[in-house]
C-alpha positions in Angstrom: 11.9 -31.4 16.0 12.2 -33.4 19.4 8.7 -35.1 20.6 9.4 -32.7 23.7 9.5 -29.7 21.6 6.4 -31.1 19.3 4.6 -31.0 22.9 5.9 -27.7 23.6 4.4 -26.4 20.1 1.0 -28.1 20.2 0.3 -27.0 24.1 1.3 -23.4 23.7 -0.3 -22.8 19.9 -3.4 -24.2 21.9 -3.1 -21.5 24.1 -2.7 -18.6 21.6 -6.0 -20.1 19.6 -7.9 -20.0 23.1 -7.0 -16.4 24.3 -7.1 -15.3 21.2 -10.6 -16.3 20.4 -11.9 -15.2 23.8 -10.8 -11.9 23.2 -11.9 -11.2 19.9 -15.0 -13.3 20.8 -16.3 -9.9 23.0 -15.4 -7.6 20.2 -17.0 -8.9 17.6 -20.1 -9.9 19.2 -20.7 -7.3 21.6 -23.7 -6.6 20.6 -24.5 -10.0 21.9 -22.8 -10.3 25.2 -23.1 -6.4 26.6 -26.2 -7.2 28.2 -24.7 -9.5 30.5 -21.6 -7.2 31.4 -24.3 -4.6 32.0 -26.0 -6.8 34.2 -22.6 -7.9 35.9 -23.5 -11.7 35.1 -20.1 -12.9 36.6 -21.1 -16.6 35.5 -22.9 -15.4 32.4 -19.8 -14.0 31.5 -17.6 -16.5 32.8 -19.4 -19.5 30.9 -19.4 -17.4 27.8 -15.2 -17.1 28.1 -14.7 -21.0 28.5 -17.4 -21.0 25.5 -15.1 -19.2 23.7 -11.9 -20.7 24.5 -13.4 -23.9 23.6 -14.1 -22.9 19.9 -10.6 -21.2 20.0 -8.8 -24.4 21.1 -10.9 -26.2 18.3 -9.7 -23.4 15.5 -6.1 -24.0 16.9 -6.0 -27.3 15.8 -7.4 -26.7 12.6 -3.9 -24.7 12.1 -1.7 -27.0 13.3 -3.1 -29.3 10.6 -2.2 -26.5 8.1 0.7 -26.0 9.2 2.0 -29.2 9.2 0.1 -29.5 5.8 1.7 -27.4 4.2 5.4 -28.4 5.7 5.2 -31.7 4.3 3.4 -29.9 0.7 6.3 -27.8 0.8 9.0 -30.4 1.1 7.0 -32.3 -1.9 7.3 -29.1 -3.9 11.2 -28.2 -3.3 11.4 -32.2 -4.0 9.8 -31.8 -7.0 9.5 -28.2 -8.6 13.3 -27.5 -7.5 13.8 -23.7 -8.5 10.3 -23.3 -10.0 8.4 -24.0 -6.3 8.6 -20.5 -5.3 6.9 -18.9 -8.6 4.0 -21.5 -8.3 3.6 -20.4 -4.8 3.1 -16.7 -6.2 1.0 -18.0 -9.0 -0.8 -20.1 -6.1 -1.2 -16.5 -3.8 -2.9 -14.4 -6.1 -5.4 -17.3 -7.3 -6.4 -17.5 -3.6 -6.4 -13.7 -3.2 -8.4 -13.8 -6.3 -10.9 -16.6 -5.5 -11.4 -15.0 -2.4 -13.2 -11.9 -3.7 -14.7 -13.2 -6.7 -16.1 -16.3 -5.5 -17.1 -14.7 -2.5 -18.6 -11.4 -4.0 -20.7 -14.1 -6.4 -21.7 -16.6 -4.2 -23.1 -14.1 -1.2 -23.1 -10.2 -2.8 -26.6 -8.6 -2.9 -27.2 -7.2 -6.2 -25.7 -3.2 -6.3 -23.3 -4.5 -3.6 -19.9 -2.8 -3.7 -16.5 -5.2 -4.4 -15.2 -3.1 -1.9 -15.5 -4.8 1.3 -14.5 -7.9 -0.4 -11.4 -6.5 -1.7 -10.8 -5.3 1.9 -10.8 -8.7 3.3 -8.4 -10.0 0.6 -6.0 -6.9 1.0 -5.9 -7.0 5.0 -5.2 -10.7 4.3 -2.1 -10.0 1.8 -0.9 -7.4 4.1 -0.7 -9.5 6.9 0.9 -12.0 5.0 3.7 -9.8 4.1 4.3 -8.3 7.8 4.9 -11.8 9.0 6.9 -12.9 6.0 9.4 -9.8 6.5 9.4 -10.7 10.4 10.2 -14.4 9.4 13.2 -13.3 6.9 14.7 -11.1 9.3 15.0 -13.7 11.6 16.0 -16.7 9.4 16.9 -15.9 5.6 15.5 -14.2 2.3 14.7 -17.7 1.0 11.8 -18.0 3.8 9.6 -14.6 2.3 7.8 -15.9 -0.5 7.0 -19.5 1.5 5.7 -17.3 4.6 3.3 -15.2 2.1 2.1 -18.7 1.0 1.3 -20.2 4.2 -0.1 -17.0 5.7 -2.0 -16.7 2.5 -3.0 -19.5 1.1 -3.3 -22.2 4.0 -5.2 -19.5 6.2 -8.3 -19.1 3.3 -8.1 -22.9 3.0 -8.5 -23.2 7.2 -10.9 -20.3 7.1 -13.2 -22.3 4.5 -15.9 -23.5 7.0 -17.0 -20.3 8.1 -16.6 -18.9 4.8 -18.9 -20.7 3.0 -21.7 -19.8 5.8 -20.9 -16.1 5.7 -22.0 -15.1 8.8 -20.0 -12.0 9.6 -19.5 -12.2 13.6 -18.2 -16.0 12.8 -15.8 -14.5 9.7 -14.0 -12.5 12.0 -14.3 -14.7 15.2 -12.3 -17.7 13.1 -9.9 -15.6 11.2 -7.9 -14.1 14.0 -7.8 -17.0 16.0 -6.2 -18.5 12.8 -3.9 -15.5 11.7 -2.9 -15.2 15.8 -1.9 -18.9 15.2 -0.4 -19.5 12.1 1.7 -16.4 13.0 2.8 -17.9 15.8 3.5 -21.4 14.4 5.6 -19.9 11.6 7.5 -17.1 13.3 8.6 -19.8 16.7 9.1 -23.4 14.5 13.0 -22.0 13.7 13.9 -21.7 17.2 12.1 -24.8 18.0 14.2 -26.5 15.3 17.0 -24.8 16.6 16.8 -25.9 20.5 16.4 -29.4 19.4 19.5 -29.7 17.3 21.1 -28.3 20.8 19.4 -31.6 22.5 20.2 -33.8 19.7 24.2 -32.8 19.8 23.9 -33.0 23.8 22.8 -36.3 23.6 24.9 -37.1 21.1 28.1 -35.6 23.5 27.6 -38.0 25.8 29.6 -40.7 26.4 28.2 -44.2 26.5 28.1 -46.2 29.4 
C-alpha cells in the first residue's frame, strides 16, 4: 500500500470510529443524556458529541493496531503453518467464542444468573463475523472467508479486552460497535486500497525517465 493510500486509510477509519461512537454513544446511554435534550442544552449536547467522538477516534486506533496486527500475524502464519493456518484460525475462533462466555459468565455472573445473555454476546459476535466474511469473499476470493471470521472474531474480543474486563454494560456496547463499525470497514476497503496503489505503482513505473 502507497504512504498516500496508508493516509487515506488511517484518516477515514478515524472518521468511521468517531461517528460511529457518537451515535451509539446517545443510544446506549440515553438514560444519561435525555435530560439535557429535554432541556434543549445545545452546548450540553454539543460538548457531549465531541466527548464522544474523542473516545471514538481513541477506539479507532485501537483497531488499526489490530488490524495491522493481525496482517503481519497472518503473513507469519501462511509463512509458517502453510496449509494448516486456516484450521488453527478455526480452532483459534471458537476458543475465543468460548472464552468469551465462560470466562466472562465466571468472572462477573451473579449466582442463578442465566448463560444466556452471555451466549448472546458471543453469537451476535460470530454472526457478524460471518456477514462480513461472505461480503469480503464476494468481493475478493473464497480463500479470504475463514481469515475474515478470524479477524472479525478473534482480534475484535482481543481489542474489546479493556472494557471487558470492567464490565460495565453502557461501555460494553459503547466500545464494541465502534470496533465492529471499524474493523468492518478496514477489512472490507484494504483490497481496493491495495488495488489503486498497484495502478500508481505501474503509472509511475510507465513513465519515462528524464
Amino acid at each position: 500500500m502507497t504512504s498516500r493510500n496508508w493516509v487515506k486509510l488511517f484518516i477515514s477509519t478515524l472518521l468511521v470510529g468517531g461517528l460511529t461512537t457518537g451515535v451509539v454513544g446517545f443510544i446506549v446511554r440515553w438514560e444519561e443524556f435525555a435530560p439535557i435534550f429535554a432541556d434543549f442544552d445545545i452546548l450540553e449536547i454539543v460538548s457531549v458529541l465531541f466527548w464522544l467522538v474523542g473516545v471514538g477516534l481513541i477506539f479507532s486506533i485501537v483497531s488499526q493496531m489490530g488490524f495491522f496486527a493481525y496482517l503481519t500475524v497472518h503473513r507469519f502464519g501462511l509463512g509458517i503453518f502453510k496449509g494448516l493456518w486456516n484450521p488453527i484460525q478455526i480452532v483459534l475462533i471458537l476458543f475465543a467464542l468460548f472464552d468469551l462466555v465462560y470466562f466472562r459468565y465466571k468472572a462477573f455472573a451473579n449466582e442463578g444468573e442465566s448463560l444466556l445473555p452471555y451466549i448472546g454476546v458471543a453469537i451476535f459476535l460470530l454472526l457478524v463475523g460471518l456477514v462480513v466474511a461472505a461480503i469480503k469473499t464476494k468481493q475478493t476470493n473464497q480463500h479470504a472467508f475463514i481469515p475474515a471470521v478470524f479477524f472479525m472474531v478473534v482480534v475484535t474480543s482481543i481489542e474489546w479486552v479493556p472494557v471487558l474486563k470492567v464490565n460495565e454494560e453502557s461501555w460494553l456496547y459503547l466500545m464494541l460497535f465502534p470496533l465492529l463499525a471499524c474493523n468492518t470497514y478496514q477489512l472490507l476497503i484494504l483490497h481496493k486500497l491495495n488495488e489503486d496503489s498497484q495502478k500508481q505503482r505501474s503509472k509511475i513505473a510507465e513513465k519515462p525517465s528524464k
